[in-house]
TORKOL-289164 format. One line per field, with one value per residue (C-alpha): residue in three letters; x, y, z. Coordinates in pm, 1 decimal, always signed. Layout:
BEGIN
residuo <- ala, ...
u <- X, ...
v <- Y, ...
w <- Z, ...
END
This chain:
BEGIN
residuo <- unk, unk, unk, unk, unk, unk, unk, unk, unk, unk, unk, unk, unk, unk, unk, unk, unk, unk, unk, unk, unk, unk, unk, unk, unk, unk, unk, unk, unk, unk, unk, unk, unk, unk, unk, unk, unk, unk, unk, unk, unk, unk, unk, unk, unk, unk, unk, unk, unk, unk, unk, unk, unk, unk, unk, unk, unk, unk, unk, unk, unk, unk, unk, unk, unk, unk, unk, unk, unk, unk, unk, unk, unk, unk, unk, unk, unk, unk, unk, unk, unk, unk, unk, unk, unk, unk, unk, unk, unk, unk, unk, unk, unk, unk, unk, unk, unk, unk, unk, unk, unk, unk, unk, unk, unk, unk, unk, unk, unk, unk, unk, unk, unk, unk, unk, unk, unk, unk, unk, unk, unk, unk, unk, unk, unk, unk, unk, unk, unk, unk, unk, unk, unk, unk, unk, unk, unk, unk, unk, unk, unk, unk, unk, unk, unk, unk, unk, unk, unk, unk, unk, unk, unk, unk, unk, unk, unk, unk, unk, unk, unk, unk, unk, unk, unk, unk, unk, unk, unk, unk, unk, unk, unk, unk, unk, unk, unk, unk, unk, unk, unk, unk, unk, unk, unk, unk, unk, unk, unk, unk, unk, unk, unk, unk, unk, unk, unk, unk, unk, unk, unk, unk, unk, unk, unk, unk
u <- +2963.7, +2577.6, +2638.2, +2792.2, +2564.2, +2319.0, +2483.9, +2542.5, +2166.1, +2055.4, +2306.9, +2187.8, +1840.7, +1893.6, +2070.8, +1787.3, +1545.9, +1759.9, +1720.0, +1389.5, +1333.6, +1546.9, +1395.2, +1016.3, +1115.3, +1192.9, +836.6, +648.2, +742.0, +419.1, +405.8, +311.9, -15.4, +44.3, -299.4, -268.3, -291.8, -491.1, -442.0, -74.2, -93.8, -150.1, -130.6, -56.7, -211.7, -20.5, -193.8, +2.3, -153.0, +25.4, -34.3, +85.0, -36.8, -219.5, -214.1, -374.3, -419.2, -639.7, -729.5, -652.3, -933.3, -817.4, -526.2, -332.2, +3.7, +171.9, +544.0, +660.4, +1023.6, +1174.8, +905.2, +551.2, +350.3, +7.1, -122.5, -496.9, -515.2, -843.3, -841.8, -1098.0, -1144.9, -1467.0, -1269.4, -997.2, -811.0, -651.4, -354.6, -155.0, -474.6, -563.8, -833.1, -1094.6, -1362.2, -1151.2, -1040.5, -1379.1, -1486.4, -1161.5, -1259.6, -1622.8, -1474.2, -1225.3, -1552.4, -1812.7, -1834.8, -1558.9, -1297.9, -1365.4, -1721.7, -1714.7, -2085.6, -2079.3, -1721.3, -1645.1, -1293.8, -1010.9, -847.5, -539.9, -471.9, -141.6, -52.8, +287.2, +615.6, +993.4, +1259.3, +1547.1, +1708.0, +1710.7, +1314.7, +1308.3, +1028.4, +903.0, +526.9, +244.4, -94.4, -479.2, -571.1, -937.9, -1074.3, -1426.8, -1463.2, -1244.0, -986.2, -626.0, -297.1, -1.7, +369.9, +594.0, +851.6, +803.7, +1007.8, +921.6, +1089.1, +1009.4, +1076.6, +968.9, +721.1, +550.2, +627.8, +606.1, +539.1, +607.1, +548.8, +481.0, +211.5, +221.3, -172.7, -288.3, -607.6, -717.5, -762.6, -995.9, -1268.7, -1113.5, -1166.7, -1174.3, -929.4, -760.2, -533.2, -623.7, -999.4, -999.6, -684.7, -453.4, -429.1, -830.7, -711.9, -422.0, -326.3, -617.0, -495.1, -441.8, -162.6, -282.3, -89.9, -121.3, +76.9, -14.9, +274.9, +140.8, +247.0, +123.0, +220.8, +122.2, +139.8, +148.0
v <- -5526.6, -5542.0, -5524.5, -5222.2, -5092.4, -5172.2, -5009.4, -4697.9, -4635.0, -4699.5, -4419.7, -4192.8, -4252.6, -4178.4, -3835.0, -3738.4, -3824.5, -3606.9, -3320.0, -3342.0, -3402.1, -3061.7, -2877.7, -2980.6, -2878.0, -2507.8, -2475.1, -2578.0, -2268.8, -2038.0, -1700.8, -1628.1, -1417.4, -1242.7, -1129.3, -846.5, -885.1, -604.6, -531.5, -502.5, -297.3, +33.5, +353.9, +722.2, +1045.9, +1387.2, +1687.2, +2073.1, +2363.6, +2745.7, +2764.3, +2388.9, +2008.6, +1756.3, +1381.0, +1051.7, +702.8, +529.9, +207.6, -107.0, -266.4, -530.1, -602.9, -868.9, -846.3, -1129.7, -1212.4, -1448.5, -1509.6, -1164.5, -983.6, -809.7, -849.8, -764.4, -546.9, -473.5, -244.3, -92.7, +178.0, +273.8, +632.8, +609.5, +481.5, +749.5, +894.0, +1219.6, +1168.3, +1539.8, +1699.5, +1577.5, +1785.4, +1534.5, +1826.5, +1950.2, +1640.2, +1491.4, +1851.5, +1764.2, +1411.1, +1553.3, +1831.5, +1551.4, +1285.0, +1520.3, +1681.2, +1948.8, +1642.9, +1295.6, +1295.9, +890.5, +861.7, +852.1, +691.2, +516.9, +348.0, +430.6, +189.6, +153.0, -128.3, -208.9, -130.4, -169.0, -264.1, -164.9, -305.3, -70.4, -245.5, -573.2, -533.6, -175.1, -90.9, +201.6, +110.1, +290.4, +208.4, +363.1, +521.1, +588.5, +854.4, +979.7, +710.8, +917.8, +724.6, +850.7, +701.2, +740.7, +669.2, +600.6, +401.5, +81.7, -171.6, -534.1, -757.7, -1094.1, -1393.3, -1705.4, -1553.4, -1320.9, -998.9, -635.1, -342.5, +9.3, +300.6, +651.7, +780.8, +1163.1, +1279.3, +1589.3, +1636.9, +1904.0, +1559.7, +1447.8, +1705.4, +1799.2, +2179.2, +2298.0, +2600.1, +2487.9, +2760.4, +2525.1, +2613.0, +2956.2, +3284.1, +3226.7, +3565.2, +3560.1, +3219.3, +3392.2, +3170.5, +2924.2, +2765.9, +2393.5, +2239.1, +2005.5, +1742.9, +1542.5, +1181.2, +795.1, +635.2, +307.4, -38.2, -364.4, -669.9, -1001.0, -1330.9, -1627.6
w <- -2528.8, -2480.4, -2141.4, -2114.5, -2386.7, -2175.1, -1884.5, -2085.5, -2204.9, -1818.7, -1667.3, -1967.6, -1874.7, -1496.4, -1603.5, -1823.0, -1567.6, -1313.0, -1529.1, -1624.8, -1223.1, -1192.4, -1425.7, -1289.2, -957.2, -1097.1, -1288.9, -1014.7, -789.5, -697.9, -616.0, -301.9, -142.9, +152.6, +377.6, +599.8, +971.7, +1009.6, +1433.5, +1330.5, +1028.9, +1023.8, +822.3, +973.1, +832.1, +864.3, +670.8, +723.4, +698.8, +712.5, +1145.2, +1196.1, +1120.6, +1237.6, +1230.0, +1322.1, +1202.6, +967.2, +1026.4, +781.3, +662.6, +451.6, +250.0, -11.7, -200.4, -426.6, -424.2, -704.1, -606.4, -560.4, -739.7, -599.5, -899.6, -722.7, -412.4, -306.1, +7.5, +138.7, +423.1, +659.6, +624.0, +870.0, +1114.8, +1090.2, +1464.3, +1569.7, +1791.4, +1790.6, +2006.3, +2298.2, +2440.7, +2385.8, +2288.3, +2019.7, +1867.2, +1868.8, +1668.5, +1405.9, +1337.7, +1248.4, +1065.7, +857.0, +850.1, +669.4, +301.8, +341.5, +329.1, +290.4, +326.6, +493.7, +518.8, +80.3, +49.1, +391.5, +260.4, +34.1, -191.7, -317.9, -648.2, -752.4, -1139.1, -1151.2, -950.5, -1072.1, -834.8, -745.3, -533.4, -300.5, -128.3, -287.7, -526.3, -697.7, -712.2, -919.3, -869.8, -858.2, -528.3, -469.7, -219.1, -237.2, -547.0, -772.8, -841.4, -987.2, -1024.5, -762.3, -765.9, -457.1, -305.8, -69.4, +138.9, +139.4, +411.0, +453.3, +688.8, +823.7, +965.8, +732.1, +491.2, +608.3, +319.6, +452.3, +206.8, +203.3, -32.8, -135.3, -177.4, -397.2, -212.3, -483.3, -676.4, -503.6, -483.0, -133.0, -189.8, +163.4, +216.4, -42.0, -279.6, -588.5, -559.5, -370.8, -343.0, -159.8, -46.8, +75.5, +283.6, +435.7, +724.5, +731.0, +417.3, +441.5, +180.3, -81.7, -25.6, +290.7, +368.4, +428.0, +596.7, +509.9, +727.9, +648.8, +839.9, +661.0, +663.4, +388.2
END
């Protein structure tokens, strides 16, 4: 009998030890930081205005977001507005005059405020690697919140983010031809819209 007492409290002891084991295991999982690979990442301008568009690229400058299991739970992006390209023109005497024109104090004004920053507040998932992700976006170091959706695949080899981010310009002290700041019947067809896109990629890895 003391045998298989003794037989009984050992086999009770290796199943609590199993679970606590188990249950270790589970609490020890860390969320993850991704850093962006900034040759591969890359984020895509387009601004419209009443005779057409125009877009380019800005370049990535750094970048950082933080899975824990299925969930992105932080996000730091900075973009080099200094740095930013015209692709639809390629008359290399006008382009180089629309880059100026995009550079100085009518727009961005990159000598003052060379990047733009984006900081994630908050991440609701909609769906497997779907999010609807708010966060503070500062251009021209005014900084105001924006909402929009983004994709997050990961593999072996890394995570990818793609997003597209809606801009009110008129937000940011951008005031050039602009119907929030001056008529809209005065601008006629040299009105440019207010709201331009960032079709943002980042490629990272762990």
């Amino acid at each position: 009998m003391k045998s298989f007492k003794k037989l009984t409290a050992v086999f009770a002891a290796t199943v609590l030890g199993l679970s606590v084991s188990f249950a270790d295991t589970g609490s020890k999982a860390k969320a993850i930081t991704y850093k962006a690979n900034i040759s591969k990442s890359e984020i895509t301008w387009n601004g419209k205005k009443v005779t057409g568009e125009h877009f380019g690229k800005v370049p990535v400058k750094q970048g950082s977001f933080t899975l824990d299991g299925t969930k992105l739970i932080a996000a730091d992006f900075t973009a080099a507005l200094s740095g930013l390209t015209v692709e639809d023109i390629k008359d290399a005497e006008y382009n180089g005059k629309l880059v100026g024109h995009l550079k100085n104090d009518d727009f961005f004004s990159t000598d003052k405020f060379p990047d733009a920053r984006f900081v994630l507040t908050k991440a609701t998932p909609k769906e497997t690697g779907v999010f609807e992700v708010t966060g503070d976006l500062t251009i021209k170091g005014i900084t105001k919140p924006v909402t929009f959706p983004a994709i997050i695949k990961t593999d072996a080899n890394g995570s990818t983010v793609t997003g597209k981010i809606i801009v009110d310009r008129s937000k940011y002290d951008i005031k050039y031809s602009s119907k929030s700041f001056f008529d809209a019947n005065a601008l006629g067809d040299k009105m440019i819209y207010d709201d331009f896109t960032l079709d943002v990629k980042i490629v990272a890895a762990k």
